[in-house]
LUMLUM-403058 format. One record per residue (C-alpha): residue number from 1; residue in three letters; chain; x, y, z. Coordinates in Angstrom, 1 decimal, m for minus. Layout:
<pts>
{NUM, "Ala", "A", {X, Y, Z}}
...
</pts>
This chain:
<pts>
{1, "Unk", "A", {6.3, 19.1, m21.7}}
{2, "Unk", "A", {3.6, 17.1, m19.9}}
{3, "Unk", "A", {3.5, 13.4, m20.5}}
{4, "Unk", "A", {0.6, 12.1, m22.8}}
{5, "Unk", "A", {m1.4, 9.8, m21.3}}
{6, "Unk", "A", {0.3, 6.9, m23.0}}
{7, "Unk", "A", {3.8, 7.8, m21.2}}
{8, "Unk", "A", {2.6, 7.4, m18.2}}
{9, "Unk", "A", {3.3, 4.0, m16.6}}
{10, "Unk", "A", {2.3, 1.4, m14.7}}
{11, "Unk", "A", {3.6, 2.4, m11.3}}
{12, "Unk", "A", {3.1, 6.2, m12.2}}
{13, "Unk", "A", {m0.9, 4.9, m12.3}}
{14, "Unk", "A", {m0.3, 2.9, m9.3}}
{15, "Unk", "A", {1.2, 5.3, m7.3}}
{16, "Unk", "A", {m2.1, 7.9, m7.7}}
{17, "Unk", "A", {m3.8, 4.6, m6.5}}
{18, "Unk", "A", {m1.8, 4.1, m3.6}}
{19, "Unk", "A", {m2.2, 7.9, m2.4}}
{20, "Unk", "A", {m6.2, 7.8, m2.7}}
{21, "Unk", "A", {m6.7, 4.7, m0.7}}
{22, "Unk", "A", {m3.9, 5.4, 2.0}}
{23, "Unk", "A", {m6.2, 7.5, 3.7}}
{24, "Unk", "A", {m8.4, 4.8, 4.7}}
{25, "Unk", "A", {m7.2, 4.2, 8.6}}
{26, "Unk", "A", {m6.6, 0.6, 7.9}}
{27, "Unk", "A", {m4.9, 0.7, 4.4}}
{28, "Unk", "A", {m0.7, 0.0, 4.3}}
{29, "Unk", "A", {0.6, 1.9, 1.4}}
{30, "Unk", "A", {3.5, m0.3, 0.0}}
{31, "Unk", "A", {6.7, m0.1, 2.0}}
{32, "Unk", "A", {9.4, m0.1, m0.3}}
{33, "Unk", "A", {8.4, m0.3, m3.9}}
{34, "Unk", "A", {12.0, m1.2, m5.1}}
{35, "Unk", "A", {11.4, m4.8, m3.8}}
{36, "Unk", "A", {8.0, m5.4, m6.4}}
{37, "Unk", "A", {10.2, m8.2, m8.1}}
{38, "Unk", "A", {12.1, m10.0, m5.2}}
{39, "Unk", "A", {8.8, m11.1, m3.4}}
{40, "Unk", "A", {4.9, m11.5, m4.2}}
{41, "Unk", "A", {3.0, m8.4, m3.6}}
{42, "Unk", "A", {5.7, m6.9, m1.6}}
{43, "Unk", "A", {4.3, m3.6, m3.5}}
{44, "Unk", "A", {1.1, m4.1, m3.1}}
{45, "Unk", "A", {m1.7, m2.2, m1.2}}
{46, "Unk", "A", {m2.7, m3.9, 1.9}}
{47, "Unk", "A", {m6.0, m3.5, 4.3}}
{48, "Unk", "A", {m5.6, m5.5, 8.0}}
{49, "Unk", "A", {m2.5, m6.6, 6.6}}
{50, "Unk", "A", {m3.9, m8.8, 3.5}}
{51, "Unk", "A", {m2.9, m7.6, 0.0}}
{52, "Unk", "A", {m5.5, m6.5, m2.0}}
{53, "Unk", "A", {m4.3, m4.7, m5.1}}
{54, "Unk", "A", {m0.1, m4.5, m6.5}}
{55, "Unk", "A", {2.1, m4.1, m9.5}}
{56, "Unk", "A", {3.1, m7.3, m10.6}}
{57, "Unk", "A", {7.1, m8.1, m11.9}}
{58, "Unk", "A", {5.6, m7.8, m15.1}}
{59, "Unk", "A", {4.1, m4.4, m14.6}}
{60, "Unk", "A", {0.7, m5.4, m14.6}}
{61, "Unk", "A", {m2.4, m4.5, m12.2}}
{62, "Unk", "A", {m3.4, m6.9, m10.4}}
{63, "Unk", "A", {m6.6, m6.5, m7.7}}
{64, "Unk", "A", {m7.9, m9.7, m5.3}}
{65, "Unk", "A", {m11.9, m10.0, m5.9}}
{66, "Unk", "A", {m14.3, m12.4, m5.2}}
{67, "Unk", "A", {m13.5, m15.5, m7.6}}
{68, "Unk", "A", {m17.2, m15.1, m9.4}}
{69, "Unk", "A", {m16.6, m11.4, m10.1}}
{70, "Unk", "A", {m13.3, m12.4, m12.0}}
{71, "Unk", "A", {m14.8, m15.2, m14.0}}
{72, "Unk", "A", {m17.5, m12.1, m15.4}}
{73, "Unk", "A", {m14.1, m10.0, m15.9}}
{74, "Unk", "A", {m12.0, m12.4, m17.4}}
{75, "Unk", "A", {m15.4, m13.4, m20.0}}
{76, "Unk", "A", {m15.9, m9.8, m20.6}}
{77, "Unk", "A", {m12.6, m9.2, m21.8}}
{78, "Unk", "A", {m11.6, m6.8, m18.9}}
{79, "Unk", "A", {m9.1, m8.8, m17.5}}
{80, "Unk", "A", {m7.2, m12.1, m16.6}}
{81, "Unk", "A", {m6.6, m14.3, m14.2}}
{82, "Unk", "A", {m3.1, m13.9, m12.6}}
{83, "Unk", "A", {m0.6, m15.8, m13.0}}
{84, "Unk", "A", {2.6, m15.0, m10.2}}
{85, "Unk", "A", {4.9, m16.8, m12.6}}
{86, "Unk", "A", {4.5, m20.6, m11.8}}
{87, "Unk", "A", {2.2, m21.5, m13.9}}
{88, "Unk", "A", {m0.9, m22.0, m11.8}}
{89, "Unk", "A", {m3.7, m19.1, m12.2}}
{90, "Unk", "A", {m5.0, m18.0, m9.0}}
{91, "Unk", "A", {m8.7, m17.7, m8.4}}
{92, "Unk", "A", {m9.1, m15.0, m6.7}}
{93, "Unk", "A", {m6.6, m12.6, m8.5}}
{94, "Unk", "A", {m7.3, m10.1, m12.1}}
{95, "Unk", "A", {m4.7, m8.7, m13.7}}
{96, "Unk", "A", {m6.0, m5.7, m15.2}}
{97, "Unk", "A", {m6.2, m5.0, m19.0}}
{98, "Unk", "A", {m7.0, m1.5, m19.2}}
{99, "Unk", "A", {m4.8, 1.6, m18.3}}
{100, "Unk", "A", {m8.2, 3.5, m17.1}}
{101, "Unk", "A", {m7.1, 4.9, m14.3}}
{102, "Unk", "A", {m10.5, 5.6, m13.1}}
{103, "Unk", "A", {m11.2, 1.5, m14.0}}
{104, "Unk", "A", {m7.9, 0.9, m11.5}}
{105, "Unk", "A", {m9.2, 3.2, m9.0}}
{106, "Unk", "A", {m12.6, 1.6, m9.2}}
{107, "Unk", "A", {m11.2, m2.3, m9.0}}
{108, "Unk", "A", {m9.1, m1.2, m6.1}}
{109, "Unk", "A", {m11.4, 0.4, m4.3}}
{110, "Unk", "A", {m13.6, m2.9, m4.7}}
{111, "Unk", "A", {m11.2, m5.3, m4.0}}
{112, "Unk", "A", {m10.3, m3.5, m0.7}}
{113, "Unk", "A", {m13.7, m3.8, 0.4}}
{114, "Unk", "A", {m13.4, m7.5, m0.7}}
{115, "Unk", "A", {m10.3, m8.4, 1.4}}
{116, "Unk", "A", {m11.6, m5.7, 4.3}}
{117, "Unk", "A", {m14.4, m7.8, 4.3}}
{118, "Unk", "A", {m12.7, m11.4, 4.5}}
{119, "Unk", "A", {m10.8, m10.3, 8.1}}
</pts>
């Protein structure tokens, strides 16, 4: 029997991410997803080398986008700001609230241009 959509988890999602952007000639799929809680964004998606959307220890998305586009996320409702577990939010950094996976596909596929574009 198929899984509903609710069954389906977070690095199930992820995964589907990581095979539609890994065609892109400079996007790193992640290495070795085992390791997601021993080191920060060691399962993430990269582009020139620089993170740009993982699965956090928690099992949250997380995506890197311009700081003023995750203020209107975070007001919206759509997200929050990331926090890797020491307390201190990073600006830069959404953790996604939705399980859209057309919403994940769409906020990675932005943050990758956003890092792409920092390099």
């Amino acid at each position: 029997m198929p899984k509903s959509r609710k069954d389906v988890t977070s690095n199930e999602r992820f995964a589907k991410i990581v095979k539609a952007l890994s065609g892109h000639p400079d996007v790193t799929p992640p290495s070795d997803t085992t390791q997601s809680r021993k080191k920060f964004g060691s399962s993430g998606l990269k582009i020139n080398d620089k993170i740009f959307a993982m699965i956090s220890s928690k099992g949250e998305f997380v995506v890197k986008l311009p700081e003023q586009r995750v203020d209107g996320l975070v007001t919206s409702g759509k997200g929050k700001r990331f926090d890797p577990g020491h307390g201190r939010l990073m600006k830069e950094w959404l953790t996604v609230e939705t399980t859209s996976e057309k919403v994940w596909l769409q906020l990675a596929k932005e943050a990758m241009e956003f890092v792409a574009s920092k390099t």
